[in-house]
N, C-alpha and C positions, 0 to 999 in steps of 0.2 A: 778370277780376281786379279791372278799376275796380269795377265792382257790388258786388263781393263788402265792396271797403273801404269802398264806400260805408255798404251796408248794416251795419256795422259799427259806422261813424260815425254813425249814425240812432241805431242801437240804444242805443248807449255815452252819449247825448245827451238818450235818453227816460228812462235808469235813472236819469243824473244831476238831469234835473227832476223825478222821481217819488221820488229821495231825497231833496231841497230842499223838496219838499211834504210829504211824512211829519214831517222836521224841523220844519219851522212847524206842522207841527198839533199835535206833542208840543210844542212854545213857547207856542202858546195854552192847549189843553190845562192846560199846568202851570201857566200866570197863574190862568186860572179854578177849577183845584183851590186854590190858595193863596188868592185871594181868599173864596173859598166859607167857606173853613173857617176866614178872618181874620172874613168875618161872625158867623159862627157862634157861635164865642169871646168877640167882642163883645159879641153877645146874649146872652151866658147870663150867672149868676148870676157876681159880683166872686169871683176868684180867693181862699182865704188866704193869706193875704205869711205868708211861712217867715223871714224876716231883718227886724232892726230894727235900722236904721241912723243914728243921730242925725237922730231927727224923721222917719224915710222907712221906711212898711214895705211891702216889696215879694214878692211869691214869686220866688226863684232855684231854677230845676232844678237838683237833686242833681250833676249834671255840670259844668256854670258853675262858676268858681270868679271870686271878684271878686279883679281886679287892681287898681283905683284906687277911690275913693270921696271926689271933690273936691263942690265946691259944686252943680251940678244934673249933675253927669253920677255915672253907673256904669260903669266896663270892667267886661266880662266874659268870660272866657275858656274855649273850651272846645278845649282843644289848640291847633291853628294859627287856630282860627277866631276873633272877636274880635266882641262886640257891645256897644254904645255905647245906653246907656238915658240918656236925658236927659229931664227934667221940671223946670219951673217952677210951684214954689207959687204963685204968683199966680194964674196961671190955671185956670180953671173946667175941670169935665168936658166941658163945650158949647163951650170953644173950637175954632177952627178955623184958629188963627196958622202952626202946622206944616204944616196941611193946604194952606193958601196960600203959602207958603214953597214946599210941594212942587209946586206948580200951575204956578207962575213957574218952577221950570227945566225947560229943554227937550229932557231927557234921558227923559223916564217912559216906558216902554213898555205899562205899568200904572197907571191911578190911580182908585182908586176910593173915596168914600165910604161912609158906613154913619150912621143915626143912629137911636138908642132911647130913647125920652121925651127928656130932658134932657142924654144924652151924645150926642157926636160922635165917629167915627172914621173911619179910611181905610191904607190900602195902597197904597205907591208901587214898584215894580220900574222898574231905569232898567237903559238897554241894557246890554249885557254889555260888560264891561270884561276882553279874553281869554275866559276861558271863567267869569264869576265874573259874578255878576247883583247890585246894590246894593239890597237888602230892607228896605224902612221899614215900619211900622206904625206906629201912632199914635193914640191915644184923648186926648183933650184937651188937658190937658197934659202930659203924656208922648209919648214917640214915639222907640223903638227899632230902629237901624242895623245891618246886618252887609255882608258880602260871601259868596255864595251860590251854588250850581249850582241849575242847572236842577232835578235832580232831589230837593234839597231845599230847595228853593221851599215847598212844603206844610208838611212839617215843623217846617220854622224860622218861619213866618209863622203856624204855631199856636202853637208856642212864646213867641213875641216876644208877640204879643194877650195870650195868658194873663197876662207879665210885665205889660204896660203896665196892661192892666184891675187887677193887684192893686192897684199903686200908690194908697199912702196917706199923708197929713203928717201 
């Protein structure tokens, strides 16, 4: 009977590290899809911005609706979900102030760069806060926030590139 619980207790031990390991590969997994297709985005041709905003024209998804529009930021809203575009006219396409901003906190689970001629860009994912991952992207001066799942990591991380790449003063 001891053997039996034993073997039991083996068993119940290897599913649960053989479930912890599936998990982190789907965790990387979804950093590398989101990153892929943050470069991607980056690299292709500048968005067209669909809104014009006093001096700011930006492309917004048909589903975003804007909640606020103060001096360098945009809320955007798409149901419960909520994204934060901020940009500073002053800076160049080739800055890199955000991108070191995100460097110095020591949350990033993800941070990578990207650069083509003259722009800079990057993707920061920081650990999960519950089950909700903090999604930055970032081309020069701009660089758009949300809170995120795993499994729309990709998604939203093409979505946001596309945003920041339109941006125009």
């Amino acid at each position: 009977m001891n053997k039996w619980k034993f073997g039991q207790l083996v068993t119940s031990a290897l599913i649960v590290v053989f479930l912890a390991g599936c998990t982190l590969k789907a965790e990387s997994k979804a950093f590398d899809e989101a990153a892929d297709v943050t470069d991607k985005v980056f690299k292709t041709e500048k968005p067209d911005a669909n809104n014009e905003l006093e001096g700011l024209s930006v492309y917004i998804p048909d589903d975003l609706k804007i909640a606020e529009n103060t001096n360098n930021n945009l809320i955007l809203e798409d149901g419960e979900q909520t994204y934060i575009l901020f940009y500073n006219r002053f800076e160049p396409a080739s800055s890199k102030i955000n991108f070191q901003e995100a460097q110095e906190a020591e949350d990033s689970a993800l941070l990578e760069s990207f650069k083509e001629q003259e722009r800079f860009g990057y993707i920061k994912v920081s650990e999960p806060d519950g089950r909700e991952y903090e999604l930055q992207v970032g081309t020069g001066s701009v660089k758009v926030t949300t809170l995120t799942t795993k499994n729309n990591l990709e998604k939203d991380a093409q979505m946001m590139m596309k945003m920041a790449r339109s941006v125009s003063y």
